[in-house]
C-alpha positions, 0 to 999 in steps of 0.5 A, a space after each residue: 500500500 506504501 508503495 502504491 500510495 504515489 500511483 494512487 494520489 496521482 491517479 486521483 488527480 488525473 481522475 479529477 481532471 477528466 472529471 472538470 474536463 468532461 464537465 466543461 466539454 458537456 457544457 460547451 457541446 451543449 451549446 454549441 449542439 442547441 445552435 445547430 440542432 435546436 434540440 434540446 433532447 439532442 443536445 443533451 443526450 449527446 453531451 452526456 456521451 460525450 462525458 461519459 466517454 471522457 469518465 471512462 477514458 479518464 478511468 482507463 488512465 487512472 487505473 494503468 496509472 496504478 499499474 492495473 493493466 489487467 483490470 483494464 482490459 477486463 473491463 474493456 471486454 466485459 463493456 464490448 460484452 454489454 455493449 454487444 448484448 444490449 445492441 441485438 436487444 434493442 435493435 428497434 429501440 437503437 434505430 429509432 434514435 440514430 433516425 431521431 438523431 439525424 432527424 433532429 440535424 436534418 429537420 425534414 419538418 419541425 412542430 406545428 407543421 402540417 405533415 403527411 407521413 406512413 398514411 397518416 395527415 396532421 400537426 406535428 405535436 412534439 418530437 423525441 428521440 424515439 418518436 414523434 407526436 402528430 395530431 390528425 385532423 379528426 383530433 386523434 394523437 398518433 406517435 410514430 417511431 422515428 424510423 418509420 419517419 425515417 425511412 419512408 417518404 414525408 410530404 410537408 406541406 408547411 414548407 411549400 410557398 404555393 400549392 395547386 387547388 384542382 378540381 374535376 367536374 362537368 358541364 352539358 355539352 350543349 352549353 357553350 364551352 368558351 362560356 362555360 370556361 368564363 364563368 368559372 374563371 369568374 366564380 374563382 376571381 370573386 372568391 374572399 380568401 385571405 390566401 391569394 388565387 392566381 395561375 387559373 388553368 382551365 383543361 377539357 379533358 373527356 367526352 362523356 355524351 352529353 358531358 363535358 368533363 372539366 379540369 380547372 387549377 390554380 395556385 394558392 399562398 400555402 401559408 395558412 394550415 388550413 388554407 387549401 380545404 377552405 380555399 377548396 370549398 369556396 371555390 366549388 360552391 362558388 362555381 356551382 352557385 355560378 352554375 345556378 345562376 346562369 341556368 347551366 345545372 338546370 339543364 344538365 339536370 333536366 337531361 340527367 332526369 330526361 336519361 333516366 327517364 328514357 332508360 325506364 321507359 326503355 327497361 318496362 318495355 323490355 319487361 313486357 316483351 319478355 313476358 
């Protein structure tokens, strides 16, 4: 013990200054790692790597100091021996960290951004390492592990400045087109919405006699969480309320009710024959 008692002290020493040395390195990577992350949770779990890692490196030293060689490298297998267990343990668990990692450094989307991920359209609540909260629209919590996130594609519309309103219906093909196709740019200009509506786009796409089947688009300001589904029905009870006035969906229910009335005369003869 005498002759230990130098190796000892200075092992002690070199001990407590690994010590403030993983202190000072677990608050200068803290800040630093919140500049860039943003993070909390990431810059946390990191520092705390990185001060235990110094702890143990300053451990390892104190004990060769203390000419403990054997002790080292026992501990060092028997570390390599956990490590390895608990990695095949928790292989789902390890991979929704590393994904939370890089999501937090990569930042496909942040909270309250409306997101569509793994089937699934909402507000991002909360993130964390493992997983991340989305509230849907029906008002439902749904977490999802990191790694599904991670590896499956993300639609975030919150990042997008513009996005295109499209909508699908059709007139009576004894109706002028060219007029038509004016009163439904018109309906779409008089819309109140506080997202502005350009790049108006009018395309006749199919025959169906006596239809017409009509594609209008336009491009809306993507600020607004809600701002596509408002801008959506305004527009399509505009259009109809455009139709009604100018007598276009009269007429094409007047056929639509003349077809189906064709068609039942047609079924009865059918019938009589038959019999």
């Amino acid at each position: 013990m005498v002759k230990m008692l130098p190796n000892f002290l200075l092992a002690a020493v070199v001990l407590f200054l690994f010590f403030l040395l993983a202190k000072w390195i677990r608050i200068v990577s803290y800040k630093v790692l919140m500049r860039i992350s943003r993070s909390e949770s990431i810059a946390a779990l990191i520092s705390a790597i990185l001060y235990s890692l110094i702890i143990i490196i300053g451990l390892m030293t104190a004990l060769n100091i203390m000419n403990l060689d054997k002790t080292v490298s026992s501990l060092l297998a028997g570390v390599g021996i956990i490590g390895l267990a608990l990695g095949f343990a928790f292989q789902d668990l390890t991979a929704n960290f590393i994904a939370g990692v890089f999501m937090a450094f990569k930042r496909p989307f942040e909270v309250g951004h409306k997101v569509e991920t793994n089937g699934f359209i909402g507000k991002i609540d909360h993130i964390q390492l493992r997983s991340t909260t989305m509230i849907t629209d029906a008002g439902l919590h749904v977490i999802i592990p990191n790694k599904d996130i991670f590896q499956k594609p993300i639609i975030n519309y919150s990042r997008s400045e513009n996005r295109k309103v499209e909508l699908e219906f059709t007139v009576p093909s004894s109706v002028d087109l060219s007029y038509a196709e004016e009163i439904v740019r018109k309906a779409i200009q008089k819309i109140e919405s506080k997202n502005p509506i350009n790049d108006i786009r009018f395309y006749f796409t199919a025959i169906d006699d006596p239809k017409v089947k009509l594609t209008v688009s336009f491009q809306i300001d993507n600020k607004e969480a809600k701002g596509f589904m408002t801008t959506r029905h305004k527009a399509i009870v505009a259009i109809y309320k455009a139709f009604a006035e100018n007598n276009i969906v009269k007429i094409s229910v007047s056929e639509e009710l003349n077809r189906q009335a064709a068609k039942h005369v047609e079924n009865k003869t059918v019938e009589s024959n038959a019999r």
